[in-house]
N, C-alpha and C positions, 0 to 999 in steps of 0.2 A: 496512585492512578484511580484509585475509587471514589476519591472525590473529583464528584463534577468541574470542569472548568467554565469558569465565569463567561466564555465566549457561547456558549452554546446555552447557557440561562437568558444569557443576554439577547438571544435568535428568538428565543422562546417567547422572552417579554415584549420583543418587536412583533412575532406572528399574532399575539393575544392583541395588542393596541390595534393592529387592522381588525382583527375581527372585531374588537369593541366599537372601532367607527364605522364597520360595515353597520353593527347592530345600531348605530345610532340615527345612521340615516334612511335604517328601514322603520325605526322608531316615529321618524319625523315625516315620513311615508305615509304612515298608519294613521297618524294625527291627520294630516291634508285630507287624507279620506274619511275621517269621522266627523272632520267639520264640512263637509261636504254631504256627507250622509245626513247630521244634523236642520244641514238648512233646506237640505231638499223633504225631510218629516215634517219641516215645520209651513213646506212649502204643498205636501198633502196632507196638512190636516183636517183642514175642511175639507176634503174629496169623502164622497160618499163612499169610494172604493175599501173595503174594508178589506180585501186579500193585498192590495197594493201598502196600504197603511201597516199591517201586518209583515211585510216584506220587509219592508223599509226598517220597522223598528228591529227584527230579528239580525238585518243587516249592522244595524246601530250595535247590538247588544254584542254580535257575533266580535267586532272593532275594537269594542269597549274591553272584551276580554283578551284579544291579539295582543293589545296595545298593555295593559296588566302584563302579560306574560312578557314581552319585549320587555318593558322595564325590571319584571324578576330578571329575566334574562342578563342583563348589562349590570345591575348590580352582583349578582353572583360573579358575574366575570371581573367586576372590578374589585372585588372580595379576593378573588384568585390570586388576580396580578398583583395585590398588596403582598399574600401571602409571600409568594415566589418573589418580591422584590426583597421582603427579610430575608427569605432561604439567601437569596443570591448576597448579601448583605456579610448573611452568617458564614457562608463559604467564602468570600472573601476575604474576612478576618479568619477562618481558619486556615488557611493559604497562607499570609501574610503569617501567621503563629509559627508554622512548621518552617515557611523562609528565614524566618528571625530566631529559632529556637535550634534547628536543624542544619539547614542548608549555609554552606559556609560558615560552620563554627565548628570546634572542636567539641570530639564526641570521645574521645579517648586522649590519655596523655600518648606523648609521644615514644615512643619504641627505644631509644636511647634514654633516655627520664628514668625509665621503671628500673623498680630493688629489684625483681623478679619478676621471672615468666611464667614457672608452674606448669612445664610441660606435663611432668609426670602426672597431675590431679587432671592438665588439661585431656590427656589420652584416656583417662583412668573414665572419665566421664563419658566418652564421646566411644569408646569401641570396651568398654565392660564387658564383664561376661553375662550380664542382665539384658547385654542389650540386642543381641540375638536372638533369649527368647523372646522379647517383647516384638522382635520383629516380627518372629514365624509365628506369634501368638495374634496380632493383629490380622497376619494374611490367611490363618486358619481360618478365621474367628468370620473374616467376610466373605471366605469360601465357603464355608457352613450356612449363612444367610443365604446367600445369592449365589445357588451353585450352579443354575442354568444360566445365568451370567458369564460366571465363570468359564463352564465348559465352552460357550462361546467363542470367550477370549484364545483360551487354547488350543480350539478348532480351528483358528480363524491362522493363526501364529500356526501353527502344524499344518496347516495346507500350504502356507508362502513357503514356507521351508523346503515340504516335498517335494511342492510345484518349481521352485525355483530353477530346477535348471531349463523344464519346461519357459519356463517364463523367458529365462535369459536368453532361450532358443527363436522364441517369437521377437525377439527384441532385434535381436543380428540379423536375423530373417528381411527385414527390415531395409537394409542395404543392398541388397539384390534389386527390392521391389524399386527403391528411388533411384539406380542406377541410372535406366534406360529415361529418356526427357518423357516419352508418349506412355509411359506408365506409372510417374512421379505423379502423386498427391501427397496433400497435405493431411488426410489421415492414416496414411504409414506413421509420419511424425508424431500424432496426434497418439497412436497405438504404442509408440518407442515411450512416449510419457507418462501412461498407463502404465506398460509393463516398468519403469524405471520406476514409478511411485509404488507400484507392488514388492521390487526389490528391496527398497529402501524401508519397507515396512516393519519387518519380523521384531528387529531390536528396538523401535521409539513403540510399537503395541506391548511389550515384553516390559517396559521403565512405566510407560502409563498404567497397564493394568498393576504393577506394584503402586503407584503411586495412587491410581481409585481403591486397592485394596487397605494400605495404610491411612489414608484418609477416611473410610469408612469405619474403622476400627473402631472398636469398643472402647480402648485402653486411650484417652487424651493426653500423653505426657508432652510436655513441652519439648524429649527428643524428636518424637515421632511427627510432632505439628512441623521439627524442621527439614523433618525427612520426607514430608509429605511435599512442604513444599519446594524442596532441590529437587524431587522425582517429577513435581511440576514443570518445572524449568529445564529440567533435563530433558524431558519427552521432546519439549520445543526444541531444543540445541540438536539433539539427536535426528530426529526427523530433520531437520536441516543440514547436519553432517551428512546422514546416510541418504539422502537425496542427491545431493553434491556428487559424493562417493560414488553412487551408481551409475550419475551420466560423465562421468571423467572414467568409465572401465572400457579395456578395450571392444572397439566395435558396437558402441554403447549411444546416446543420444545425445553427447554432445559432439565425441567424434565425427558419428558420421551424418548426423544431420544436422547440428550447428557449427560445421565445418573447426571445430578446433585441434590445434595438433596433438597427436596421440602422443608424444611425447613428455609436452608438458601435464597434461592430462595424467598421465602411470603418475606422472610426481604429484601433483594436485591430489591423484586419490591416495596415494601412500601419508601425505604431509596430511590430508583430513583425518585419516584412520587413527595415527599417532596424536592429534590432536582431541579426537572426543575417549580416545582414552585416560588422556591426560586433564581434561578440562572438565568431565562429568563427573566423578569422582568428589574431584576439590569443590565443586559447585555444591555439591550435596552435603559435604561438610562445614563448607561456612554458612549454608542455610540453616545446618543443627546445630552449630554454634548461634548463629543469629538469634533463635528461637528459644534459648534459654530464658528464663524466666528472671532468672538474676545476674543475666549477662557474665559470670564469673570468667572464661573462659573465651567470648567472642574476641574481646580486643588483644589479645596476646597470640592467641594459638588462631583464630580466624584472621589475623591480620597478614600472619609468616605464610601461610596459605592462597589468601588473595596475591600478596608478592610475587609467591610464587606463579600463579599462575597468570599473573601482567608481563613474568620474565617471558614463558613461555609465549605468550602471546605476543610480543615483542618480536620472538625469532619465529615466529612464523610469519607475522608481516615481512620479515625482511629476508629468509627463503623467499615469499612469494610475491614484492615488489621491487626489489631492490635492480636498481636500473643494470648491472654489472652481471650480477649471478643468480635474482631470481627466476619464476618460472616464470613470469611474462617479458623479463627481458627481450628474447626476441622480438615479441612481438612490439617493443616501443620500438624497435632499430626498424621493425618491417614500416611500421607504420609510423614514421615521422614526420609526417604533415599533419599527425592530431595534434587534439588540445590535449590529450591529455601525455604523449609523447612531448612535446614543447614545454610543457609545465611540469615534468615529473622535478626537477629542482625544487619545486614550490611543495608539491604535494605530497610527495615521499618524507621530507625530511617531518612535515606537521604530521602525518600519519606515525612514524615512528616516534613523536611526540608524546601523543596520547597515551600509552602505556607506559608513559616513564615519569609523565606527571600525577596519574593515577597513581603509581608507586610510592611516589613524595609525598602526596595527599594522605594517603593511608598510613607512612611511616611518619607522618609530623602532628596525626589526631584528627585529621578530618578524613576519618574511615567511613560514615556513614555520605558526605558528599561523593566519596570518592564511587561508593557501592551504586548511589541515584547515576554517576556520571560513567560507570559502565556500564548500563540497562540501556542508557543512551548510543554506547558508544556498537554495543551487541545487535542493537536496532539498524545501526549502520550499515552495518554487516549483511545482516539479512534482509535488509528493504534493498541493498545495494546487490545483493545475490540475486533478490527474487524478480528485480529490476531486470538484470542482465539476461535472467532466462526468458522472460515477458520479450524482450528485444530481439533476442534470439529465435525465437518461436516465429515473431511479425516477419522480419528480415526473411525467417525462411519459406512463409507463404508468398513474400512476393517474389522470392528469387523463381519459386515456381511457375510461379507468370510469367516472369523474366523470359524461361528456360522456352514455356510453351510456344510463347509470342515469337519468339528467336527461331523454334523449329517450323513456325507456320510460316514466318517469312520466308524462312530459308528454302521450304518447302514451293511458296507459291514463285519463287525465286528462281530455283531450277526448272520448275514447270514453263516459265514465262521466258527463258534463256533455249529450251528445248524446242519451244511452237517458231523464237525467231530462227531458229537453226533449221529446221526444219521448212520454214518458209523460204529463206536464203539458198537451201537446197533448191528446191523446186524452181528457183527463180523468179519468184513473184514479191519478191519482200521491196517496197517502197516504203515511202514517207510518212501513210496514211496507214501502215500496217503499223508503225512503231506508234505505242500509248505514251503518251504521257502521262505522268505519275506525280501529285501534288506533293512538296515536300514534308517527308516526313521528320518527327524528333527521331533522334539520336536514341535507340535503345539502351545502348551500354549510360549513357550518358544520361538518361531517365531513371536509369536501377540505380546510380551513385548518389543521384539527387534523392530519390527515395529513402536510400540507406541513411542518407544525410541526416534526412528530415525525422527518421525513427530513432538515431542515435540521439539527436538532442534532445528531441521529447522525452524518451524514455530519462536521458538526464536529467532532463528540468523536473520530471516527475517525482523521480526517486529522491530528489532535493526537498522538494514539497512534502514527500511521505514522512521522510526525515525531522522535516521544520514542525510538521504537526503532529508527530510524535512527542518530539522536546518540546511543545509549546503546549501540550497536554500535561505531560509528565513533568516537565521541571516547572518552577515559579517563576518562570519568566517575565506575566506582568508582573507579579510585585517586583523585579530587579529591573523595570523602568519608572516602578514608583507611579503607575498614571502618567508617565511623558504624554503629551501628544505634539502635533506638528499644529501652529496657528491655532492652537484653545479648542480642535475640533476633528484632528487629524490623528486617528492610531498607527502609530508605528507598522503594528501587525498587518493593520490594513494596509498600508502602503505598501508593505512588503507584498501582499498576495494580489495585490492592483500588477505590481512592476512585474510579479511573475506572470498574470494571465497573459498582458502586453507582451513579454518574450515568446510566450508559448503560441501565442496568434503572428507575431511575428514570422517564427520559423515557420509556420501552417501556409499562411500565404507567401512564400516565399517561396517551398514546396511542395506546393498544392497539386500543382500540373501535371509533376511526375507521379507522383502518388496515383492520382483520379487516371492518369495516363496506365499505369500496370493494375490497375482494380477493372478496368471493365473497359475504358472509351477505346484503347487503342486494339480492342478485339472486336468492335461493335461496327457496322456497316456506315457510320456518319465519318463525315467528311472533316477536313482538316479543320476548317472554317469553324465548323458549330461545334467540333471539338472545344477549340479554342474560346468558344463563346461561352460555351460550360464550366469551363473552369476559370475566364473570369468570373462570371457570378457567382462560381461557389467562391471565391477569392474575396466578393464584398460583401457573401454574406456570414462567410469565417468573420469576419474583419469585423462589421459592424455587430457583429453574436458578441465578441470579445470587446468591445468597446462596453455593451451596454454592461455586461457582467462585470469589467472593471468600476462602471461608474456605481454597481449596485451593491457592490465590496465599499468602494468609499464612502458609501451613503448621500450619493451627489440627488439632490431632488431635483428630479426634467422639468419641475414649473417651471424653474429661474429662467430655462431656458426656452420658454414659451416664446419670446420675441426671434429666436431666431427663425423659428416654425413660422411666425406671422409674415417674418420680411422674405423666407422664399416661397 
């Protein structure tokens, strides 16, 4: 991942060519003006004015040197773009090196092949009795440096701890406040994910600060470079476990403000807990396996390990999708008009796929594909996680809308049923007492449409997060080799063309309901310029995303100058 991808050299080299033709035709600017300057000195040179002569030439000289620096100018810049077009040159032959050397090739024999395994030298190496103190001798070693640092960390970890039940008390607290409709805001929510990212803090600041303190360390061995970096990776997985974990606890932020069931929830947080016990560990040791120096060790004892923990991984996909007995089971029988209800045959069975092909990978020699093709697969997970809460969060600031809009009608509903009754009493209720009322949308039927329109975005998203992840991190263009479509057409592009068009699609499509619970249908305008509103915000989503699609393809609007002339 530290090598740059060719796509974003390639942005680079585009932004530089504009500015080179910006600077050339201020270049050619400069010139029209100094031959201009030119004929008009030559035009007072007989003039007896000598401050006008003087003007003129100071003019001339001032041009002479504009026009000098422009030219330094554009050649420095095309000095540049040379360079970066080797860099970009050299990065893609070293891309292409590691596809061709690395990626889908075997990096180890296969697991059945091998005389021996060498457990015992493998343990011997990897939990010594050397190797405890080199660890408490590193964390000493950067406590001693950096001990207001340190104390920090400590401080910081010892208050969430103390504080914590306080915290978990403002959290619950929480559900009273949203209960009642005329006292619901969206920063209760807002406060429930605060105190829920404070909960989830103590244990990923407690793996980090080991892993800044072994990183900092004195002592360089190649165990500790891999211990450093599984306590890297750890921090990330953890903070993402213990995140998870906190809003799945009863009474907590996702029960009661992203309305899931408490049920599945107790299982969710029990099945995380058991999982970052199981899965932090093994991470940290195949990364000190990894980081050996002469690999002794990595492909034997780092491989029964990885297994291991694809098996795991396996059974918890299938605790937690499995259409029959996992935790979301209910929820596809609730909701069987989704896509993703409708399609779980498709996408359960490829899901449970993934870790069992990674398993093959890694037991047949292509352990190092297999390692790039989990980082992938862990990215899934978590763009797919942080995806759903993103969702969750939107969904439940408009349901507050929803909630409010519903009690104002409701409100102005009984009011306006009490003045006819009241008028009917008296006897004076006629024809010209009764209002008519232009029709309105459909509330409930505005909120589904909304929901509609944030579920698919949020999918189309998290697809996209996905895609440019793995189009970063894996070598993707070199395993198209340079395809294009028509000698002119990138693949990638076409892919992020078709996605913009989906995502403008579902936009205009529902736009209305959206703009409808954001503000118009609380606002004193009429049905009419409602409606006129969100057409136009409808053709200018529309034509926004055309022109962004055509600027993804690299389509030049000259070609298209004739249609401009003929309307």
């Amino acid at each position: 991942r530290k090598i740059p991808h060719p796509k974003a050299i390639k942005h680079s080299l585009n932004e530089r060519a504009r500015i080179i033709r910006e600077i050339r035709l201020d270049e050619f600017e400069y010139e029209g003006q100094l031959s201009e300057s030119v004929s008009e000195v030559r035009q007072h040179a007989k003039s007896d004015n000598e401050q006008l002569s003087l003007l003129f030439n100071m003019r001339e000289e001032l041009l002479n040197k504009l026009l000098k620096n422009q030219r330094l100018l554009v050649s420095l810049y095309s000095k540049a773009d040379i360079t970066q077009r080797n860099y970009l040159a050299l990065v893609v032959e070293v891309r292409l090196y590691l596809w061709e050397k690395l990626f889908w090739k075997k990096s180890s024999p296969p697991l059945w092949a091998m005389d021996s395994y060498g457990f015992h030298d493998a343990i011997a190496w990897l939990f010594g009795a050397k190797r405890f103190d080199e660890f408490s001798h590193s964390l000493s070693g950067w406590v001693s440096r950096y001990p207001y640092l340190a104390g920090l960390y400590v401080a910081i970890v010892s208050g969430l701890v103390i504080f914590r039940a306080r915290i978990i008390s403002i959290v619950e607290n929480t559900e009273a406040e949203i209960r009642h409709t005329s006292k619901d805001k969206f920063e209760h929510t807002l406060r429930a994910i605060l105190g829920t990212l404070l909960l989830a803090l103590p244990v990923p600041m407690a793996v980090g600060f080991a892993a800044l303190a072994v990183g900092g360390g004195t002592c360089g061995s190649d165990w500790l470079a891999g211990v450093n970096r599984g306590l890297n990776w750890a921090f990330i997985i953890t903070l993402w476990g213990c995140f998870l974990s906190a809003a799945c606890r009863p009474g907590g932020l996702g029960v009661v403000h992203y309305g899931w069931h408490e049920t599945r929830a107790l299982r969710l947080r029990r099945l995380m807990r058991v999982s970052l016990f199981i899965a932090v560990p093994i991470l940290v040791i195949i990364c000190c396996l990894l980081f050996d120096e002469q690999s002794l060790h990595f492909d034997v004892l780092g491989r029964f390990f990885y297994v291991g923990l694809q098996v795991w991984i396996f059974a918890v996909l299938w605790r937690t999708f499995s259409p029959r007995s996992g935790i979301y089971a209910e929820t596809l029988v609730h909701h069987s008009n989704r896509f993703s209800a409708k399609t779980k045959a498709v996408w359960f069975p490829l899901l449970l796929c993934c870790p069992l092909v990674l398993i093959f990978l890694a037991i047949d020699g292509y352990f190092i594909t297999a390692l790039v093709l989990s980082l992938e697969f862990f990215a899934l997970l978590g763009i797919s996680t942080l995806g759903s809460f993103c969702y969750s969060s939107v969904v439940r600031w408009f349901m507050i809308r929803e909630r409010k809009l519903a009690l104002v009608e409701a409100i102005e509903e009984r009011r306006a049923r009490l003045e006819q009754a009241a008028l009917e009493k008296e006897g004076v209720a006629d024809s010209s007492a009764v209002e008519v009322k232009e029709p309105e949308l459909d509330l409930v039927a505005v909120g589904k449409q909304t929901r509609r329109m944030m579920r698919s975005l949020f999918t189309i998203a998290v697809i996209l997060a996905v895609w440019a992840f793995w189009e970063h991190t894996m070598p993707l263009d070199q395993a198209f080799g340079g395809f294009s479509i028509g000698g002119w057409l990138n693949p990638f592009d076409l892919f992020d063309a078709v996605a913009i068009m989906v995502i403008v699609t579902v936009v205009v499509k529902n736009l209305p309901g959206m703009l409808e619970l954001a503000g118009l249908r609380a606002s004193s305008l009429d049905v009419g310029t409602r409606y006129a509103i969100t057409t136009i915000a409808q053709y200018v989503v529309l034509a926004t995303g055309l022109a962004v699609a055509f600027s993804v393809l690299h389509v030049n609007w000259s070609t298209f100058g004739w249609i401009a002339t003929a309307l």
